[in-house]
C-alpha positions in Angstrom: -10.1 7.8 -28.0 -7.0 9.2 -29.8 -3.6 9.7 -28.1 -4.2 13.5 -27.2 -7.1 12.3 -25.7 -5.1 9.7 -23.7 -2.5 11.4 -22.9 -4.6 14.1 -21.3 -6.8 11.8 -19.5 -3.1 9.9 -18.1 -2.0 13.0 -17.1 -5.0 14.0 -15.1 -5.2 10.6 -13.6 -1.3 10.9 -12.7 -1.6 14.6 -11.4 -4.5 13.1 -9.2 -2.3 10.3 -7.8 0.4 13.3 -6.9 -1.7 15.3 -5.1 -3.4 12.5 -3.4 0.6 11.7 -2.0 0.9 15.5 -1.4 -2.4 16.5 -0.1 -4.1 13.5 1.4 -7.5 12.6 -0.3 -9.3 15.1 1.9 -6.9 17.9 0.9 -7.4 16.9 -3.2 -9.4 19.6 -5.3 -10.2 19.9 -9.0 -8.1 23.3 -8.6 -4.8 21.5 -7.5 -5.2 18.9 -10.0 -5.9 20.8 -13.0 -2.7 23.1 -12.1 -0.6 19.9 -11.9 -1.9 18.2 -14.5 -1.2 21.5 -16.7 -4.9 21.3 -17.8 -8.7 23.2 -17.0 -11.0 22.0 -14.6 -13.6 21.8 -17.6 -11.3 19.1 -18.9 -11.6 17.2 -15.4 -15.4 17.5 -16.2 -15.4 16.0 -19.7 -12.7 12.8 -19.1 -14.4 11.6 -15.8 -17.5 13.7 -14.6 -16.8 14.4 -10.7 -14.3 14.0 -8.6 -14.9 11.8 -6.9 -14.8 9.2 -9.9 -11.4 10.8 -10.6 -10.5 9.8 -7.3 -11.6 6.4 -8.0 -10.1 5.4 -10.7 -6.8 6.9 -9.5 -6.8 5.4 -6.2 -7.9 1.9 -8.5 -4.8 2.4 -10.9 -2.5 2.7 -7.6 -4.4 -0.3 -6.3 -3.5 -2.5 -9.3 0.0 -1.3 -9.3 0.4 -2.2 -5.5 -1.6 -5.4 -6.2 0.9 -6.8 -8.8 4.4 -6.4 -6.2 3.5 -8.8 -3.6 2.7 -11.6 -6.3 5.8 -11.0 -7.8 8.0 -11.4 -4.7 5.7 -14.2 -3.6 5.9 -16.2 -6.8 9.5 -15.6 -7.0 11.3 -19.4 -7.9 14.5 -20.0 -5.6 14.6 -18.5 -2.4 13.5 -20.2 0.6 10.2 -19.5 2.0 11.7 -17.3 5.0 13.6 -15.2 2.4 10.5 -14.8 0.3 8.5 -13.4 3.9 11.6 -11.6 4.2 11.4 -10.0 0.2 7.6 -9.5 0.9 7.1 -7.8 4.1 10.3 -5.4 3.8 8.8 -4.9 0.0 5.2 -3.8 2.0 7.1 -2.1 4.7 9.4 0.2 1.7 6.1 0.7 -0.6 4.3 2.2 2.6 6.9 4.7 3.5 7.7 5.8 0.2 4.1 6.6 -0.5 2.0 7.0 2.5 -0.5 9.7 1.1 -2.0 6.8 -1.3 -1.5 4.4 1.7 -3.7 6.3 3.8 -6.2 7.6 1.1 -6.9 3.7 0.5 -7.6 3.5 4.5 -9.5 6.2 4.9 -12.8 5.0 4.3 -12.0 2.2 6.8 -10.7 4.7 9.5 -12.8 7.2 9.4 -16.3 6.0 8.3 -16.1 2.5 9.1 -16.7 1.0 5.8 -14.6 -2.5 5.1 -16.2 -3.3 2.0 -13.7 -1.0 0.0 -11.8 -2.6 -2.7 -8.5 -2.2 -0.8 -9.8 -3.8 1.8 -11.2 -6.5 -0.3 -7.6 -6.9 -2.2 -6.0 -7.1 0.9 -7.7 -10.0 1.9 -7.6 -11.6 -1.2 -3.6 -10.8 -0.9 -3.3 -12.4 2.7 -5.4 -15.4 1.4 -2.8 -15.7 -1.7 0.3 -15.5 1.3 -1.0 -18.0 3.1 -1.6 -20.4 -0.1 1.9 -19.9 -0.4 3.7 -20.6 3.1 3.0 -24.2 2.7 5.3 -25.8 5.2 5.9 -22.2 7.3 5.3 -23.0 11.0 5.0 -20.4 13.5 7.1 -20.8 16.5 3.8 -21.2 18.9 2.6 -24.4 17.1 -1.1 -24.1 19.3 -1.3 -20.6 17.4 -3.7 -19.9 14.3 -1.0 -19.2 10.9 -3.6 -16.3 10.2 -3.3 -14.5 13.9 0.6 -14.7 13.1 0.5 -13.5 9.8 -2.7 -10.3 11.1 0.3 -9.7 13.7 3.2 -9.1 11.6 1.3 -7.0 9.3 0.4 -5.4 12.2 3.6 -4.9 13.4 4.5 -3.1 10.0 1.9 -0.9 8.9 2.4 1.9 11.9 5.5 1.9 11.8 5.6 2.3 7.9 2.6 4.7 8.5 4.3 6.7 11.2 7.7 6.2 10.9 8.9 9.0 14.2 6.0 7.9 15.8 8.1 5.3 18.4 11.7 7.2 17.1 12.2 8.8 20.7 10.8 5.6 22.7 12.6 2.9 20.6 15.5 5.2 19.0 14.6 3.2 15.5 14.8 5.3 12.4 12.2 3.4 10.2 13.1 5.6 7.0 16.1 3.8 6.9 16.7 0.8 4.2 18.6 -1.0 6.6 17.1 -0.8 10.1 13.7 -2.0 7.8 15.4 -4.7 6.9 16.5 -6.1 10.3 12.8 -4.7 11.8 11.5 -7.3 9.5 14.1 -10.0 10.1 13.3 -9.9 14.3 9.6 -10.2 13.6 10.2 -13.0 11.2 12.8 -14.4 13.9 10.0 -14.2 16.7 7.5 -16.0 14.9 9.0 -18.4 12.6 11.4 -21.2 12.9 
């Protein structure tokens, strides 16, 4: 493949990524991303065949990008383990709100048809597995509870509000789309849990 080639293909692939933010997965159409990727629909056709292998390999690309964050934080040398929770989940939290779209076309499948054999939901696991490898001398406050329930509970206790940020705004007067409040949202949960 030659650069035009690539560079056409990326651009498709990126334009797809965009309009899955924008759109939402079920609102993506070969229309909306050839006029943002500046290119024909035939072109769509000839680097990946239907769309729905377009969609794949973009939501894939966002996948691995996503993938790579929490093992950076995680493998970070220095901080203390709380700090490294701390960097992690406020990390997870930030990467949520700044792109839900993605975040909720990697759900989708799960939410609305049931199916948690996706990749995402296969990384995910495989990325709670690699967290807990990694808390090696964490305790949980409740010594009599499971590590795992705490850990299915905090992530919990992120993903709707990260998901719907205004969704609690009038009951709790918290403004989730703020840097800060995030930060000390995390900080209680991680104060609740953990010693």
């Amino acid at each position: 493949m030659n650069s035009q080639e690539l560079s056409a293909r990326e651009k498709i692939i990126h334009a797809t990524i965009f309009c899955i933010e924008r759109e939402g997965i079920q609102g993506t159409t070969i229309r909306k991303i050839s006029k943002e990727a500046g290119v024909n629909s035939a072109a769509i056709n000839y680097y990946f065949g239907t769309k729905e292998k377009l969609l794949d390999i973009a939501l894939r690309k966002t996948l691995d990008e996503m993938s790579s964050m929490p093992e950076e934080i995680l493998d970070e040398e220095g901080p203390d383990h709380r700090a490294r929770l701390q960097n992690f989940f406020t990390a997870l939290m930030d990467g949520i709100l700044r792109y839900p779209g993605i975040t909720r076309a990697h759900l989708y499948s799960t939410i609305f048809e049931y199916d948690y054999n996706t990749l995402f939901v296969r990384r995910f696991n495989i990325l709670l597995e690699d967290l807990m490898s990694k808390m090696r001398g964490v305790e949980a406050k409740d010594k009599k509870k499971d590590l795992k329930i705490t850990l299915v509970q905090i992530i919990s206790a992120i993903v709707l509000p990260a998901l719907m940020p205004r969704f609690v705004r009038p009951f709790a007067k918290v403004n989730f789309e703020d840097a800060k409040t995030r930060k000390a949202y995390v900080a209680s949960l991680l104060d609740h849990y953990f010693d």
